[in-house]
N, C-alpha and C positions, 0 to 999 in steps of 0.2 A: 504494500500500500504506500502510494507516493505521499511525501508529506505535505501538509496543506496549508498553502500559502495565506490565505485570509480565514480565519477560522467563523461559519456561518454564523456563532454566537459573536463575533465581534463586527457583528451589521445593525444600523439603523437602517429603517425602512422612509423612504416619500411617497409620495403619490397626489395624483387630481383628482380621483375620482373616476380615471381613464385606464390608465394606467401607475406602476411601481415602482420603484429604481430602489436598488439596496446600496447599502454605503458603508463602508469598511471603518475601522476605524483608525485606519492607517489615510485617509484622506481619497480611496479608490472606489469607484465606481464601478462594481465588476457585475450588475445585474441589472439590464433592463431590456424589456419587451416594447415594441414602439410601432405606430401609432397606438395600441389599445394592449388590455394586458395579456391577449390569447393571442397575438401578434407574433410574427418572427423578432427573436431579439437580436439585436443589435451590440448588447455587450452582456457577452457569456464568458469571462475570465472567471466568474465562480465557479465553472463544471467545464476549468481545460485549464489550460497555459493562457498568460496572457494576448496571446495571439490572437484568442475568441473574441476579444473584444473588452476594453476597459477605457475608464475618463479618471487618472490616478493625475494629483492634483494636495503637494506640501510642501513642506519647507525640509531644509537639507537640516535637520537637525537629529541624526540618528538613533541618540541617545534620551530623545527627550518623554516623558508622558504624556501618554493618551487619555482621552474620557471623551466619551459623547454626554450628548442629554438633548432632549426637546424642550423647545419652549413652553413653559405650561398651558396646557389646556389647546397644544396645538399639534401637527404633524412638521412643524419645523426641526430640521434638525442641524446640531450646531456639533463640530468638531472639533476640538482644545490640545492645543500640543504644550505642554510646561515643561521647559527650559531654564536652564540659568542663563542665556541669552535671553530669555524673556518670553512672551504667550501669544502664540498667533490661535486663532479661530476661524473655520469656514464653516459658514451658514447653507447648506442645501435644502432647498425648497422646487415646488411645481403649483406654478398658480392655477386654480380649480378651473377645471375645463370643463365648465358646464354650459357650452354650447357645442351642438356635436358640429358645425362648422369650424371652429375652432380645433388647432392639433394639439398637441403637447408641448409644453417648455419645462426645461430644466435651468434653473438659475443657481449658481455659486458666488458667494460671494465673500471672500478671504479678507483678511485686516490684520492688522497689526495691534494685538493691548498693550504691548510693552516690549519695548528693544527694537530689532531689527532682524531681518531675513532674507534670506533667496530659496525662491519656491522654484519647483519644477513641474511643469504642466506637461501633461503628453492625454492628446483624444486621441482614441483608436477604434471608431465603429466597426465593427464586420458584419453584413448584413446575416438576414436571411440562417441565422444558428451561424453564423461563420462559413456558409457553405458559398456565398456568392464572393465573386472577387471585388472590394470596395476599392474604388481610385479616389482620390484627394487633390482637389485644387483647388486656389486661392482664387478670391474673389472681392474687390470691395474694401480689402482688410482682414474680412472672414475667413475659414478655411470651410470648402463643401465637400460631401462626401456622398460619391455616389456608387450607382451596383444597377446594373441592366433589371429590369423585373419588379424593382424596390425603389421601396421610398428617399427623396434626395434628402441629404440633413445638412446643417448649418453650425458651426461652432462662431459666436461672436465672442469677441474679448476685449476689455479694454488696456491691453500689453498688446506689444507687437507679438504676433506667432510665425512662424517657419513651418514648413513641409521635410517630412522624415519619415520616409519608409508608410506613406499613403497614411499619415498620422500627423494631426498638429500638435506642435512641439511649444513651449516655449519658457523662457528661463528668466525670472526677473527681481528686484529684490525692493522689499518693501521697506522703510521706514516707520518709529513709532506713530502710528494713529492714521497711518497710510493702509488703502482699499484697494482691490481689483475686482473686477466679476468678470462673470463669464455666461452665458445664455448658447444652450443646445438647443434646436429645434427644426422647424421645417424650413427649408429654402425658400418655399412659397410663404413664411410669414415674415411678414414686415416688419415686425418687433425686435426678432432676432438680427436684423441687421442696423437695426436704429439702435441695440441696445437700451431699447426704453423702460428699465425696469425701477423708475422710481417711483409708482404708485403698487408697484409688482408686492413688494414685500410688504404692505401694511396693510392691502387688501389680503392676500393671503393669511396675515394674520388674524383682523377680523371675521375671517368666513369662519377657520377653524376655532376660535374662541365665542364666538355666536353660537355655533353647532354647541361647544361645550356647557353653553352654560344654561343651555336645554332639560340636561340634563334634572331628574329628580333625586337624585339619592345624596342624602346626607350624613352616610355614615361614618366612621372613622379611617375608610379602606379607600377613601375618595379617590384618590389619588392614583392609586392601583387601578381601580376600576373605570376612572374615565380614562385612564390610558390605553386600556381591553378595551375600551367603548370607541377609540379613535383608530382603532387597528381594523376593527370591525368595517368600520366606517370607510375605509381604503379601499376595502374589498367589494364595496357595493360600483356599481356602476351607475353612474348618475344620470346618461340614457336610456339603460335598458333598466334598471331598477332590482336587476340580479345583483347576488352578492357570490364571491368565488371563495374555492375551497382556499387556498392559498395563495399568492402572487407568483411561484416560483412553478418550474418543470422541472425533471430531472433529478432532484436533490434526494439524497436516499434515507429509504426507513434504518437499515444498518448499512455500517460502515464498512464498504468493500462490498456490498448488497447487490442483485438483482431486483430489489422490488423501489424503482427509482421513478416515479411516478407522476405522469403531469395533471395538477389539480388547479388548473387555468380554468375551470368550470363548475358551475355550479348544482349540485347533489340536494334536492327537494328537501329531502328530510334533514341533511344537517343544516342549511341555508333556515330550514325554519327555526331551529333551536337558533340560528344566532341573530335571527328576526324577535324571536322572542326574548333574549338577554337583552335589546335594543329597546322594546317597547316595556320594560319594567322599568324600565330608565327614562321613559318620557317620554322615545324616538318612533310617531305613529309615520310620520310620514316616511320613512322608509321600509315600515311594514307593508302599508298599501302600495307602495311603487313596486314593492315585491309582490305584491300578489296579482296585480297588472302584468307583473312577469309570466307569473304562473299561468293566469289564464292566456297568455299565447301561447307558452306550450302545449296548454289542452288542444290551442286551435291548432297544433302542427303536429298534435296527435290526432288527427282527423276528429277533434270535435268528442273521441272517443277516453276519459277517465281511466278505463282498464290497460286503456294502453298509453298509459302516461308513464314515464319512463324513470329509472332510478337518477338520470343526469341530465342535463342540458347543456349547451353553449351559452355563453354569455347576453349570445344576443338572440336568444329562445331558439338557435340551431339547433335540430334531432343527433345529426350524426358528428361523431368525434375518434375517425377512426385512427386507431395508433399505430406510429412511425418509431423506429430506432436513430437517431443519428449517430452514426458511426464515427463521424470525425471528431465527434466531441469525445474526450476520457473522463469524463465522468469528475463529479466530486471527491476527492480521495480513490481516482480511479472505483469507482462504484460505475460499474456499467451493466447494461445496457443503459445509455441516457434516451428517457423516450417522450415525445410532443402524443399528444391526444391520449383517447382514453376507452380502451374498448369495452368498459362498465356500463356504456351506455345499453349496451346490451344484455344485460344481467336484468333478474327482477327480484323487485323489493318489495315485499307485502305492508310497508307501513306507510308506504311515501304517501298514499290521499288519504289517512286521516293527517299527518301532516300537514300536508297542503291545506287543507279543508279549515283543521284549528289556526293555522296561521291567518288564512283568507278571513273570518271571522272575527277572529280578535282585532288582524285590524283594520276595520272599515268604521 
């Protein structure tokens, strides 16, 4: 068993509502699915070599401590490197993409608390699981990143970047109370090449601290629990009103394992129990956006209940049939690494009173 480079417990999670990105706490981006979270990803360095793709983004300070944390009551996530040079922080966030015209953006945002530093940036999308060949050209300032078949993407920055090895590079070094950022997203958005994220981060902030304080429960575990309650909340999709088993594919039940499993989709019966942790807590509206869910899967089960299925697609799809990727090695080499999910075909004798009590409680 190879040894593993980012260990999955040392990931915060982002997301819009669309999709996920996980974030190391070494300051690396090695998980996201892009446009949506059933999507080919784009950076698969958690289940390969970095070659699969990563947005790895700190300061040369080799010896120093790490700690993540979110902002209270939010899905912002902030990464802390402490030095005896002094404390830098990047801020990763994805403002809520709650219009499905609208794609996804990824914003970083680095700084200085104390001292001084040189950070090193390297993006490396590879589309498509890392299967398509991605070329890299500058643009504007930008570096874009494209792949025959796939989506084009955009890196903006406010530092100069370089091209390296179909990767934007670049090397810079901050002073006390000195920022950079940086915006991932689609070619075709505007934003990402204006770098206009100055209402980015407080609207962001607002949505998820509104969602929070929603919230009913005032017990002594608060804190715990509306953290459970924002994770939940990732997982929903904000236009189809599904909520998914997990954000990841691939990642294994044990380590060195065959049972490596993509749960990009959502399971009737467990999607209600966490519709139902959601609505003890005060959150009806994304009970009933899930039950709007459900009844289109009835309707793509011809209308027919009995044959309502143990799983669905995110976007009420019947079929999820599974694939091996072979060029990926897997997490701690655990292979086969595999996309889709042939459970769709299995039957579940509980899923419609599920559905049913879910439907009910919340209307």
């Amino acid at each position: 068993m190879s040894k593993v480079k980012r260990k999955i417990e040392d990931h915060g999670v982002i997301g819009d509502l669309r999709t996920c990105a996980l974030v190391a706490n070494d300051g690396t981006i090695d998980y996201l699915c892009w446009p949506e979270l059933d999507s080919p990803s784009v950076f698969a360095a958690l289940l390969d070599s970095d070659d699969a793709g990563l947005f790895s983004l700190a300061p040369d300070w080799p010896n120093a401590r790490r700690q993540q944390l979110y902002l209270p009551d939010t899905n912002i996530l902030q990464t802390r490197w402490l030095d005896d040079e002094g404390v830098a922080e990047i801020t990763d966030y994805m403002p809520i993409c709650d219009d499905k015209d609208k794609l996804p953006r990824l914003i970083r945002r680095v700084k200085m608390v104390r001292g001084s530093a040189t950070f090193s940036l390297r993006c490396s999308p590879r589309h498509d699981y890392a299967r398509a060949q991605t070329r890299a050209e500058a643009h504007n300032g930008c570096i874009d990143f494209h792949a025959e078949g796939q989506p084009s993407l955009r890196l903006a920055a406010s530092v100069v970047m370089t091209l390296e090895d179909e990767s934007a590079t670049a090397l810079f070094t901050l002073q006390p109370g000195e920022h950079a950022q940086f915006e991932f997203g689609s070619v075709d958005d505007a934003h990402i090449e204006a770098l206009t994220t100055e209402h980015c981060f407080e609207e962001t902030l607002n949505y998820w601290r509104r969602w929070s304080a929603h919230s009913n429960y005032q017990g002594r575990w608060r804190e715990m629990v509306q953290r459970s309650a924002l994770v939940l909340k990732l997982l929903t999709s904000h236009q189809h009103g599904s909520i998914a088993a997990a954000a990841t594919f691939g990642l294994p039940e044990e380590l060195g394992g065959e049972r490596n499993w993509d749960y990009r989709a959502s399971w009737i019966r467990d999607a209600s129990f966490s519709m139902y942790a959601l609505m003890r807590l005060g959150y009806i509206d994304e009970a009933k956006h899930f039950t709007h869910w459900v009844g289109r899967c009835v309707e793509n089960s011809h209308h027919d209940e009995m044959r309502l299925q143990v799983m669905y697609r995110l976007d009420s799809g019947t079929e999820l049939h599974e694939m091996e990727l072979l060029n990926l090695s897997g997490y701690a080499d655990s292979r086969p690494v595999r996309i889709g999910n042939d459970a769709w075909q299995q039957t579940q004798l509980d899923i419609l009173w599920r559905a049913d009590g879910c439907g009910l409680s919340g209307q």
